[in-house]
Each structure stands twice: as C-alpha cells, then as structure tokens.
N, C-alpha and C positions, 0 to 999 in steps of 0.2 A: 435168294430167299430173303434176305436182307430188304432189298426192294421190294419185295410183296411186302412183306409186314409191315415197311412206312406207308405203305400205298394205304394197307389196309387200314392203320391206324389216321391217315390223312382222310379216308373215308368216313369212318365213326365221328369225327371229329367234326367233317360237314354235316352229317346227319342229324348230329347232338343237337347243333345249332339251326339246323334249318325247321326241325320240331318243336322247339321251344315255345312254349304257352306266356302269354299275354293275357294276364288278370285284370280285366276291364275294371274291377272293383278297387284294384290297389295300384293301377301304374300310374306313372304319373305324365306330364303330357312328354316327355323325350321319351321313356319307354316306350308310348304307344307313336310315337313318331317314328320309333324302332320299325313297325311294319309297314310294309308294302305297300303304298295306295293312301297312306294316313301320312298328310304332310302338318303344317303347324296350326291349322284353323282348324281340322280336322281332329284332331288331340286336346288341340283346347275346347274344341265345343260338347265332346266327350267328357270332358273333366268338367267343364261347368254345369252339363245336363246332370253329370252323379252328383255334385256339389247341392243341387236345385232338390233332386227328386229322390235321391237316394239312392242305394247299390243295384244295380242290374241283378234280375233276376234268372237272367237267362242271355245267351246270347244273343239270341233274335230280337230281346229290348232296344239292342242296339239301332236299331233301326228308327226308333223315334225320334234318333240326335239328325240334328238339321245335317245335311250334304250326307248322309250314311244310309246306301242302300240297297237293295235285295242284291245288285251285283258285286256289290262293296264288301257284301255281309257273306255273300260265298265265297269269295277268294281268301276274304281273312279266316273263316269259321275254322279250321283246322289250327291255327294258331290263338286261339281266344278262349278264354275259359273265365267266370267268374267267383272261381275257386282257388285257392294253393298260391303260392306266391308265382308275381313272375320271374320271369329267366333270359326275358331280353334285355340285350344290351343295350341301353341309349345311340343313336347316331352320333357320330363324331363330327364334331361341331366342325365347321370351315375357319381355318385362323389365315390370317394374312398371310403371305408367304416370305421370309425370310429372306436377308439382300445375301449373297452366298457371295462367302469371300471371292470368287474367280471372277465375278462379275466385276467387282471394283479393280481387279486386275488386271480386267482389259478395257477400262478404260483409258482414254489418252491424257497421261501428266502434263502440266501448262508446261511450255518450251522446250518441249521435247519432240522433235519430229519424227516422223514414223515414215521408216525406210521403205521404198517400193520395190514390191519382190518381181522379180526380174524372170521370166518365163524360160524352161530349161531349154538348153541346145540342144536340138535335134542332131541327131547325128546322121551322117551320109552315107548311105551303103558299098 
C-alpha cells in the first residue's frame, strides 16, 4: 500500500510539472528556454519581439517571432498562456564539472613505482 501511494504521489508530481503554463508576457528568456523546442535564440528573439511591439495577445501572435512556427506553435500551445504568472522552472545551467577527489588519487606520485599485478594461478584439476 505504501508503494502505491509513492508511486501515486510520484505521479502527481510528474504531471504538476509537465502541465505547467509558460506566460509569454512575463517569462523571461531561461523560463521560456524551460520549453521544449525553445533553445537561446529562440527565447531571445521572443523577448525582444514583446520588448519591440508589446505583450502577445494571444498565443498564436507568437508566430510573428522570427524562427517560431505553426509546428513550433502546436507542440508548445498546451504550455503557453499570455495570462497568470508562469510556473516553469529555468533549465539548469551546464557548470564545469568538478576534479573529484578519487581522480587525483589515482594519479601516479613522482617516484613512486607502480607494482605490476601479477595474473592469478590457475589451478590443476
């Protein structure tokens, strides 16, 4: 029973998130990089076309923005709204990846040799 209930709350939790509205009038370019298909030129030219002409009136305004279109404009529609705040979350930025102490561990120290391992004895039946 315990198992259904996380399962079921693991569920709600995908769903919350994959419903999440995208206010073209107030996100900024990381939220709307947040969707699917919308990578950085695409966000930006979004945010510079409302900067230019002003808030979208509708979803399907979207379509005016350079690189954004009729197929762009389906996939996303169910996540886009020009109303209420939005609800996605930014993409999580790429950072360098960290030297992880085991790495420096196995490196080999100046003057110290490193013993060759020696392959097991088989044994004779």
């Amino acid at each position: 029973m315990k198992k259904l209930l996380a399962l079921f709350a693991a569920l709600m939790l995908i769903c919350s998130t994959a419903f999440a509205a995208v206010n073209i009038n107030t996100a900024n370019q990381q939220e709307l990089e947040a969707l699917k298909g919308i990578g950085p030129v695409k966000a930006k030219a979004i945010v510079d076309y409302r900067a230019k002409n002003g808030p979208f009136k509708s979803v399907d305004d979207l379509k005016n923005v350079s690189g954004i279109g009729d197929k762009t404009l389906e996939k996303l529609r169910s996540e886009l709204a020009v109303s209420g705040a939005s609800s996605a979350a930014p993409k999580a930025e790429a950072k360098p990846a960290a030297a992880k102490p085991a790495a420096a561990a196995a490196k080999p120290v100046a003057g110290v040799k490193k013993e060759a391992s020696k392959p097991a004895a088989k044994k004779k039946p």
